[in-house]
N, C-alpha and C positions, 0 to 999 in steps of 0.2 A: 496210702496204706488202707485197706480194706479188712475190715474184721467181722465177723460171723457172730449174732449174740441174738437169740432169740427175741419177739416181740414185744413178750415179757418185758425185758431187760429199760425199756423206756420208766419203767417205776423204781428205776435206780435215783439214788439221792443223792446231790452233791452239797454239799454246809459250806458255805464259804462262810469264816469268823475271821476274824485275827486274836490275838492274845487279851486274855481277859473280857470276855466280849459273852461268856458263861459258856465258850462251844463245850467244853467238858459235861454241863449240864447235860447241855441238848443230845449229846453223841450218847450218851448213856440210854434215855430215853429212845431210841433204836434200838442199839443194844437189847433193852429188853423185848423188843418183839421178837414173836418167833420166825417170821419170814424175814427178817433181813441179817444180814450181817453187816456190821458198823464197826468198820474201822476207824481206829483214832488215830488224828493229826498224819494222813498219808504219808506229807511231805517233809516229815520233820527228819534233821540230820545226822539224828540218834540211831534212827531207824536200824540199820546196820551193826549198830556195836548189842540188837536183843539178840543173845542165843535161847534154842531152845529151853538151856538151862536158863535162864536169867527169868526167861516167859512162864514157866514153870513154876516158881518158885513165890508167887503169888504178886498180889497186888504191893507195888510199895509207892507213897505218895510223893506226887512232882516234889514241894516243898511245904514248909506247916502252914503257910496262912493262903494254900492254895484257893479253899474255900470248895475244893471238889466232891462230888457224893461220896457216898462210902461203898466203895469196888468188893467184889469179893474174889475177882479176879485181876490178872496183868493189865494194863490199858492195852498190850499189847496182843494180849492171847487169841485175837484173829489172824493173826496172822503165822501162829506156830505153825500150821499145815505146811504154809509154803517155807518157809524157811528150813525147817526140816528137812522136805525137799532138795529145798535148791533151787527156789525156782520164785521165788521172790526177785525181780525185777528193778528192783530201787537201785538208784546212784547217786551220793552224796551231792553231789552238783544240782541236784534238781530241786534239792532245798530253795537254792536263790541265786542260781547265775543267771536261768531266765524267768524271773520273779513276775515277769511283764512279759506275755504274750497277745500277739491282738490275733482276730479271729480270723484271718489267713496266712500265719507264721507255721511253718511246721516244727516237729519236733519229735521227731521217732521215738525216742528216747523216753520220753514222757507218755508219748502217745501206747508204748510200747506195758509201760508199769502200770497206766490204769487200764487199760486190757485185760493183762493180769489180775487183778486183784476182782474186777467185772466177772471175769469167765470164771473163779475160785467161788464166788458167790453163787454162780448159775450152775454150776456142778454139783453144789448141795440145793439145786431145787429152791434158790431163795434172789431178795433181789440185795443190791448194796447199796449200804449207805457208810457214802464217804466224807466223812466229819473233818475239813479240812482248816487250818490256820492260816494256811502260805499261798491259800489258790485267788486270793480274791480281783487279783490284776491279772489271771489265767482265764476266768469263769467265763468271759464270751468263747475262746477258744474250747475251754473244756464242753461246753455247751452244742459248738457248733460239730466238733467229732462226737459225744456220747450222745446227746440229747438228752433224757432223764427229768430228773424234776430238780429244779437252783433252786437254793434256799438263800437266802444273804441274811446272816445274822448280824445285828448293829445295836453298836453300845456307843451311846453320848462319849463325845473325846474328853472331857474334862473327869468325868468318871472313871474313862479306861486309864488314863494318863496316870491320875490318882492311882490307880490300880496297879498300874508298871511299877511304881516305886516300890513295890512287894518284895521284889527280886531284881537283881541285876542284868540276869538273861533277858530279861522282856525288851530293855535297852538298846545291850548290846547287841541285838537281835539285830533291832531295827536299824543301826546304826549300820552293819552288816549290808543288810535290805539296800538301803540309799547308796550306799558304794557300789551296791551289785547293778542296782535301774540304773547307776550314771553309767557304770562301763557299756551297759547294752543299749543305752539310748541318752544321748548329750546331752545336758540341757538341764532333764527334767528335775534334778534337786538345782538346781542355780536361785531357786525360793530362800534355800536357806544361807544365812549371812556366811560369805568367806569363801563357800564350801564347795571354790578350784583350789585353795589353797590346801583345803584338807583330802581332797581327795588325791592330790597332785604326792601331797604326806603319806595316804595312804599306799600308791603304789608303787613310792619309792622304800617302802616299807621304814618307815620314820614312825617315830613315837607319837601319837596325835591327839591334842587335848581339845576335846568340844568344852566348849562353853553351857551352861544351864540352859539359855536363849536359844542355840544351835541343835542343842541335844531337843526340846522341846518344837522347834520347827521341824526337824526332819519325824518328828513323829507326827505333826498334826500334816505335812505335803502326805506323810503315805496313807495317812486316815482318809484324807480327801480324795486321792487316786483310788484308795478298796473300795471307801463306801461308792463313790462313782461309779464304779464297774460293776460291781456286782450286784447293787442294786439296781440297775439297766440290765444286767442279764437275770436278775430273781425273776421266780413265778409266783413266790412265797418268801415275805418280810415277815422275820421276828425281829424286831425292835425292843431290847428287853427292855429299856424304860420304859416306850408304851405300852407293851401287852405287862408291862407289870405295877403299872398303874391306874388302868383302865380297864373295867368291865366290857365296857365296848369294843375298845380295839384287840384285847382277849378274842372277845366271840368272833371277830374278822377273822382274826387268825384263822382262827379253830375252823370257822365255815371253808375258808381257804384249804386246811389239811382234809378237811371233809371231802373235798373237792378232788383232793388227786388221792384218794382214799389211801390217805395217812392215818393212823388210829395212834397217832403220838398225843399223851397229854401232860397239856404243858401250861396246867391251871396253879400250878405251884409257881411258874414265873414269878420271879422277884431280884431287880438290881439292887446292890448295896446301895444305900443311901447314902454320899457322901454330900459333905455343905458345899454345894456349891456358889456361899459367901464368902468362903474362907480367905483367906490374904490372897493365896495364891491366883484366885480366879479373875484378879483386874490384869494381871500379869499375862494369863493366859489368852484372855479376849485381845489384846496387843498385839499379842505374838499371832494369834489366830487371824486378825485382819489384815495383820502384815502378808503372812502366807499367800493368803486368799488373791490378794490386789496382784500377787507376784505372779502368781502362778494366773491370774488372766489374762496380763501382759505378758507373758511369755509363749510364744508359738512353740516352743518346743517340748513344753508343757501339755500340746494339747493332743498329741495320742492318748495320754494317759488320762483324761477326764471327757475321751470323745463320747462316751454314752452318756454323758448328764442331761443331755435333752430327751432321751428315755425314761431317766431316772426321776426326772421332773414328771412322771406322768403316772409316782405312786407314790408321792409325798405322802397319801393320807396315811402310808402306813409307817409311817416314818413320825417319832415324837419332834415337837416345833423345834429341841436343839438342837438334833441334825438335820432337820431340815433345811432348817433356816441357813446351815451353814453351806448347804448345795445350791438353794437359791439365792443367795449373796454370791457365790463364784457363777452362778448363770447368768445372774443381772447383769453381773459386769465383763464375763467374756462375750456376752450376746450371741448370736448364731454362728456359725462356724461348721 
């Protein structure tokens, strides 16, 4: 499929985050420039139920302890034009049945709604930036049809994990996710304890209880899988622990945005401080190395972390706790 999108159009921005990871911050900061348009969360599965009235009717906040700016509009309200229309392009499937694409899968379908939303942007003479939650196992594919400029935004997992427990959607989500990679590709949750049993529950449409243990591995397999990817396809890492705790790796940023003449600033960067002494974090490191050993032994595992020898080649912008946690699955999968 061939599409038509001025020169221009390479200063489109793609955000790959996942939940809690500050994409809300970052998305906004677009937002306020005046050449782009920044849509929030493309892929999210609400998309569908904004009508114009809903979009209209002003900003109302995800949940209280979102921790988000203060909106004075919809999170939605770029996208009124096309819905109004008719001519918004989204399909609920696109949330997560192919959550995991590699960069010669096609996808009409997909290929077909960021087009959309690109050429909506290029029509008002502006570029887009697409602040996305759900693309980060997408981002070489999305990369290798758009081109544009990748962002990989990345949040320490014991942080974000802490952070899930806000709300129960962040969970359920994920839990969602990992039934959706098993259906499209075998194998790759078999990291976490049990889970042909659960999945085998899941689609014989059975009641299905994760365990604390289970529910915390299938989140840190899919942290390993985004950050993987999407840091192998970045051109630009915000790491918000380290540009939020470092003057230095701040100004890397920043020289970096300078670079693909981004005028975003993003000197206010700052992750919430959680302990991470707390009870919880001996439990986590456990479940963490359990993961990791699984998922190197496992070949079917290895579509889904096949860029980590790229991604090993921007550690520095990456803070030592996620690093370190890429270079521990590198050491021990080895070349591949």
């Amino acid at each position: 499929m061939q599409y038509c999108l001025h020169d221009y159009t390479d200063m489109n921005v793609f955000v790959h985050a996942w939940f809690r990871s500050g994409s809300t911050w970052l998305w906004e900061k677009f937002r306020t420039q005046e050449n782009f348009i920044a849509y929030y969360e493309p892929l999210q599965e609400d998309l569908p139920n904004w009508t114009p009235e809903r979009i209209r009717a002003g900003h109302v906040v995800a949940f209280p302890e979102a921790n988000h700016p203060d909106l004075d509009r919809s999170y939605y309200y770029e996208y009124l034009q096309l819905v109004e229309s008719g001519r918004l392009a989204y399909k609920p499937s696109l949330a997560y049945e192919r959550y995991f694409l590699s960069e010669h899968e096609t996808d009409p379908i997909l290929e077909n709604y960021i087009f959309g939303l690109l050429e909506h942007a290029q029509h008002q003479n502006r570029c887009a930036a697409l602040c996305f939650c759900r693309s980060a196992m997408r981002s070489q594919w999305l990369k290798s049809k758009f081109r544009g400029i990748h962002i990989a935004q990345i949040r320490n997992p014991l942080s974000q994990w802490t952070s899930f427990q806000k709300n129960r959607y962040f969970l359920n989500r994920t839990l969602i996710t990992a039934f959706s990679l098993e259906k499209k590709c075998p194998g790759v949750m078999s990291p976490i304890d049990a889970f042909n049993d659960l999945h085998t529950g899941w689609i014989k449409g059975d009641r299905i209880r994760f365990t604390d243990e289970q529910c915390l591995q299938t989140f840190l397999c899919i942290w390993i899988y985004s950050a993987a990817q999407s840091v192998a396809a970045s051109d630009i890492i915000i790491d918000i622990d380290l540009v939020g705790s470092s003057v230095g790796a701040l100004q890397l940023v920043c020289e970096k945005l300078d670079k693909f003449n981004l005028s975003v600033n993003i000197d206010d960067c700052a992750a919430p401080d959680y302990d991470r002494s707390n009870a919880h974090s001996g439990k986590f490191e456990t479940q963490l190395q359990k993961v990791i050993g699984r998922i190197s032994e496992n070949d079917r595992c290895r579509p889904l972390i096949a860029g980590l020898q790229t991604a090993g080649t921007k550690y520095e912008y990456l803070h030592d706790t996620s690093a370190n946690i890429l270079r521990s699955l590198e050491s021990q999968t080895g070349n591949f």
